[in-house]
N, C-alpha and C positions, 0 to 999 in steps of 0.2 A: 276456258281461257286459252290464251294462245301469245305469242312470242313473232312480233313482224322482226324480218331483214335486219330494219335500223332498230332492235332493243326495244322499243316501243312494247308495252304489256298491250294486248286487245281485248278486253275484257267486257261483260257482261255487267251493269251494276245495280242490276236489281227494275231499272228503266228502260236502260240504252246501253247499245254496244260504243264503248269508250275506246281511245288510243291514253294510255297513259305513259308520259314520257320518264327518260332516269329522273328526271328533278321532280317528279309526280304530279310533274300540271298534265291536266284532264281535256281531253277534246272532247266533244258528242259529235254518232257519228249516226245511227239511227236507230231510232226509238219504235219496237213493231207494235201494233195496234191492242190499243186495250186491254188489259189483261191476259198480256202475252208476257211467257217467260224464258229467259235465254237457258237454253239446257245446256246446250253445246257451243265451242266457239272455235273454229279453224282455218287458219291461215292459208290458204291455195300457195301452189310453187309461183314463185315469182315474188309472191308478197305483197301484190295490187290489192289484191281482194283478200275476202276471210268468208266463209261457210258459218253461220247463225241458226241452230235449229231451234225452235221456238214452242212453248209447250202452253195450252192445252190444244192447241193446234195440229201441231208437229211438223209447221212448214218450216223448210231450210230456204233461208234468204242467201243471196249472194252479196256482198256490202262493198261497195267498192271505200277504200282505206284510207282515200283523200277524201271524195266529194258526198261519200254516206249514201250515195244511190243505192237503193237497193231492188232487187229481184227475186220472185221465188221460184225458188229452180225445181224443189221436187217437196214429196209429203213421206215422211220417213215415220210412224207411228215407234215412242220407243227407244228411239235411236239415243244410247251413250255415249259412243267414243265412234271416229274416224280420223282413215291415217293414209296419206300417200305414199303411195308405194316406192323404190326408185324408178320405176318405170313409169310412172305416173298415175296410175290406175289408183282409183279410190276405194278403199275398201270401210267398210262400216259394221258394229255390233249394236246390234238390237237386239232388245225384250220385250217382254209380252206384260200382261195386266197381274198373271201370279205370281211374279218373279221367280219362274221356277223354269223358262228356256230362255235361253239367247242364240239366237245367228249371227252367223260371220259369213257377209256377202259384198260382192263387189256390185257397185254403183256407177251406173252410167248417166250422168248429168243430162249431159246433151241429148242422147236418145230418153232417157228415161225408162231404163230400163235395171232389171235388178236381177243379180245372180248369187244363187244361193253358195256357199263352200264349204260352211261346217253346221253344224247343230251341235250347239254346246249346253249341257245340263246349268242350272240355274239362274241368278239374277247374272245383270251385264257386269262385265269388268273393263281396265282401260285397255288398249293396244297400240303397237309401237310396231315401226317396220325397221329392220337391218337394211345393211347394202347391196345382200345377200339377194335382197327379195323376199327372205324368211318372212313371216310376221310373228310379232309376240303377243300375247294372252295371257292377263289377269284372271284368274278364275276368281269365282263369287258363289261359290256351290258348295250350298253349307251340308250336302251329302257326303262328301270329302272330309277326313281326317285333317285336313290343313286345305290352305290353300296355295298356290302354286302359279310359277309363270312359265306358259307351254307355249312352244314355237313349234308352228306350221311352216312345213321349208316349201321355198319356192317351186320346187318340184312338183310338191303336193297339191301347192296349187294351181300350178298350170294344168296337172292332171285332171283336176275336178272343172277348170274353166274349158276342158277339151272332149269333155264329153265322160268324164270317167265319178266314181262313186261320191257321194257327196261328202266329206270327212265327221268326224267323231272327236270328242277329247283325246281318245284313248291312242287316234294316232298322231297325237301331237308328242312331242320328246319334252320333257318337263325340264328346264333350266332351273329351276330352284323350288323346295317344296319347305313346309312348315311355315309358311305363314299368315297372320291372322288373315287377313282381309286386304282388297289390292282394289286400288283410286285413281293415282295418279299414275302414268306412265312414258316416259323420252326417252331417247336414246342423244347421248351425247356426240360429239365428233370424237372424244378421247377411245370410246369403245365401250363403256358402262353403260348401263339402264339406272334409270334414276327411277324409283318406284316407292308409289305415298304406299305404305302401308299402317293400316288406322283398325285398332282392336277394340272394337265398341263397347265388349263385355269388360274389359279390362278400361275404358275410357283413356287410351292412349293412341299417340296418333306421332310417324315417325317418317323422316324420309332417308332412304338407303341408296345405298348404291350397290346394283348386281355385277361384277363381271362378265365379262362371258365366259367365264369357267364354271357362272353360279356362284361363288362366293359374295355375299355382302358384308357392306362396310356401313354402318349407321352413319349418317350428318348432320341431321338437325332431329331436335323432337320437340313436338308440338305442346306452347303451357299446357297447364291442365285446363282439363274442360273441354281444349278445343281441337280440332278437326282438319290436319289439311284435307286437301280434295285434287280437283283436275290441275294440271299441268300444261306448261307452253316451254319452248324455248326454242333459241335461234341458233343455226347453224351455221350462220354466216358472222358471228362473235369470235370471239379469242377463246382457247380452251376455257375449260373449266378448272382454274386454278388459282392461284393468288397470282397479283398481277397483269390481270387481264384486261381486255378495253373495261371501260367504265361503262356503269350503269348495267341495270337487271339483264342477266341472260337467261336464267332460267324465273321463270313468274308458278307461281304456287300460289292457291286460293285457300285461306284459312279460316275456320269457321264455327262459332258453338252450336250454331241451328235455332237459339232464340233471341241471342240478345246483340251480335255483333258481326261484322261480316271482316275479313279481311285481305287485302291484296298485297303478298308479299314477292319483292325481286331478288332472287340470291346470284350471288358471286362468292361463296365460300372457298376456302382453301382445304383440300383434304387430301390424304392418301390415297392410296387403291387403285387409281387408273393405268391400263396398260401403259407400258414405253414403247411405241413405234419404231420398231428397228432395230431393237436389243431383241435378237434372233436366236442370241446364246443364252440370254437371260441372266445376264452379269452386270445388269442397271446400268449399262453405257451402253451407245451407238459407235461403231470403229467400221475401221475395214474389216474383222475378222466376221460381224453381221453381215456384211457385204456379201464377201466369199461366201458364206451358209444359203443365204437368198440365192445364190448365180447356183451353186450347186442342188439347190432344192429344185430351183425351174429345168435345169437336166436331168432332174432325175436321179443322182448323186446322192445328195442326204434326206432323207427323211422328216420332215419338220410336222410337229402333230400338236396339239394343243392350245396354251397359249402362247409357247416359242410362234406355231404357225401362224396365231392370230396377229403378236407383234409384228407378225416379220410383213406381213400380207398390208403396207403402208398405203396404198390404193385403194384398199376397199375393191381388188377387182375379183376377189374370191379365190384366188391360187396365188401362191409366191412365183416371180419370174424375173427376168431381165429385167422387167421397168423396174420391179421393187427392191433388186442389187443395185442398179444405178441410183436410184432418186438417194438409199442408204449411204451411196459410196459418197457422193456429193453431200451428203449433211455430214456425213462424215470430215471430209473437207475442207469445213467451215462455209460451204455455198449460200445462200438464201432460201433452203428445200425445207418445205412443211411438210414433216411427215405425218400423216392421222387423214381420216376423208372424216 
């Protein structure tokens, strides 16, 4: 499932790819043929469309999100999770028939072409892309002491898309490890990853919240019995916090696997999210954030951690001049949103 522009859930319901609105009235939008099952559901930039991959098939439809036309743009055997990059470029994890490899490969719609970038040991997990370009990694490799979410940096992957070695787990940088099993996975506008994590042995099923320091923060857990699963949400919403536009921003799929399906939209209120612009880390935004940003983009002070993530209000990857100004001005009282 997936999260359009307007809040709208777009979901899969077991027939047909639905729009389901905040008040939960249901559109049908296209139903694929006989005995065909939606695996996967996502949303393209823009928000026109959404990507439908369809299983025992394994064709990806193209659905347009008013008129339900749809296309089949390519044959993906396997395919779990896919996630646009900010650069646009689509990347995609697939697995094989023994749940025992996954790849991570970028996909060319329009040519139809497919580039390999990692081999990752066992079944697929979900993945999320930063602003960075980074991408993140669910692992699902129950040869691992735990399981873990590993970020591939952009770097890494321009290198493998330029002709250089094809990547591995092991040069992935692990953002947080010990946990059971990993399903769902977004990245918020705040700076968190939101990640279903579901421990089957134990029949519990939870969604957290990671920093980007790796700390998580629990927010919801799943009754007993059941299951969340894949994840949507829009970034064209209000943060993620109490008080927000109305209706579902994030859509979460809940589920026991015999007797009940579920489609849930949260807006919860919780702790944990970076402050954009508290540069000193003194839970307020002032001019003396300000100053720290102007001095970090010369070179001056040293910002490293999550001081540097706060401060870095752009999402352009380095603290600078834009991100002392936009500060000084929220500072101010202006009308500046800080967070991308």
């Amino acid at each position: 499932m997936d999260v359009a522009p307007t809040g709208e859930l777009v979901v899969f319901d077991g027939a047909s790819l639905v729009l389901i609105d905040p008040a939960g009235v249901t559109t049908p939008l296209f139903a694929p043929p006989p005995g065909g099952f939606g695996e996967l559901v996502r949303v393209e930039p823009g928000g026109a469309t959404a990507l439908l991959a369809v299983s025992p098939s394994y064709d990806l439809y193209r659905v347009d999100l008013v008129t339900g036309a749809a296309v089949i743009v390519a044959n993906l055997p396997y395919v779990f999770d896919t996630i646009f990059a900010p650069s646009g470029d689509l990347f995609a994890v697939l697995g094989d028939a023994t749940f025992s490899m996954t790849t991570l490969e970028r996909l060319d719609l329009a040519g139809g072409s497919r580039e390999l970038v990692a081999n990752l040991p066992g079944a697929t997990g979900p993945l999320a892309a930063l602003p960075s370009g980074d991408l993140v990694y669910g692992t699902n490799d129950f040869g691992r002491a735990s399981q873990a979410l590993l970020v591939f940096s952009a770097a890494q992957i321009l290198g493998v898309l330029s002709g250089g070695p094809v990547l591995a787990d092991t040069d992935a940088t692990e953002l947080i490890t010990g946990l059971a099993g990993t399903s769902g996975l977004v990245r918020e506008p705040g700076g968190n990853l939101l990640l279903v994590e579901n421990d089957f042995s134990a029949s519990s099923s939870r969604l957290v919240a990671v920093s980007p320091l790796g700390v998580s923060t629990p927010i919801a857990t799943a009754p007993a019995g059941a299951f969340l699963g894949r994840m949507g949400i829009s970034a064209s919403l209000s943060p993620f916090t109490a008080g927000g536009a109305p209706g579902p921003r994030v859509g979460v799929l809940m589920s026991d696997f015999f007797s009940f399906n579920a489609v849930l939209g949260l807006e919860p209120s919780r702790p944990g999210g970076p402050v954009f612009g508290d540069c000193d880390l003194d839970d307020q935004v002032d001019v003396v954030d300000a100053l720290l940003a102007a001095r970090s983009g010369v070179g001056l002070t040293a910002l490293a951690g999550l001081a540097r993530a706060q401060c870095d209000v752009d999402g352009g990857g380095a603290v600078d001049v834009l991100d002392s100004l936009a500060i000084a001005q929220f500072a101010a009282g202006l009308p500046v949103v800080l967070g991308y």
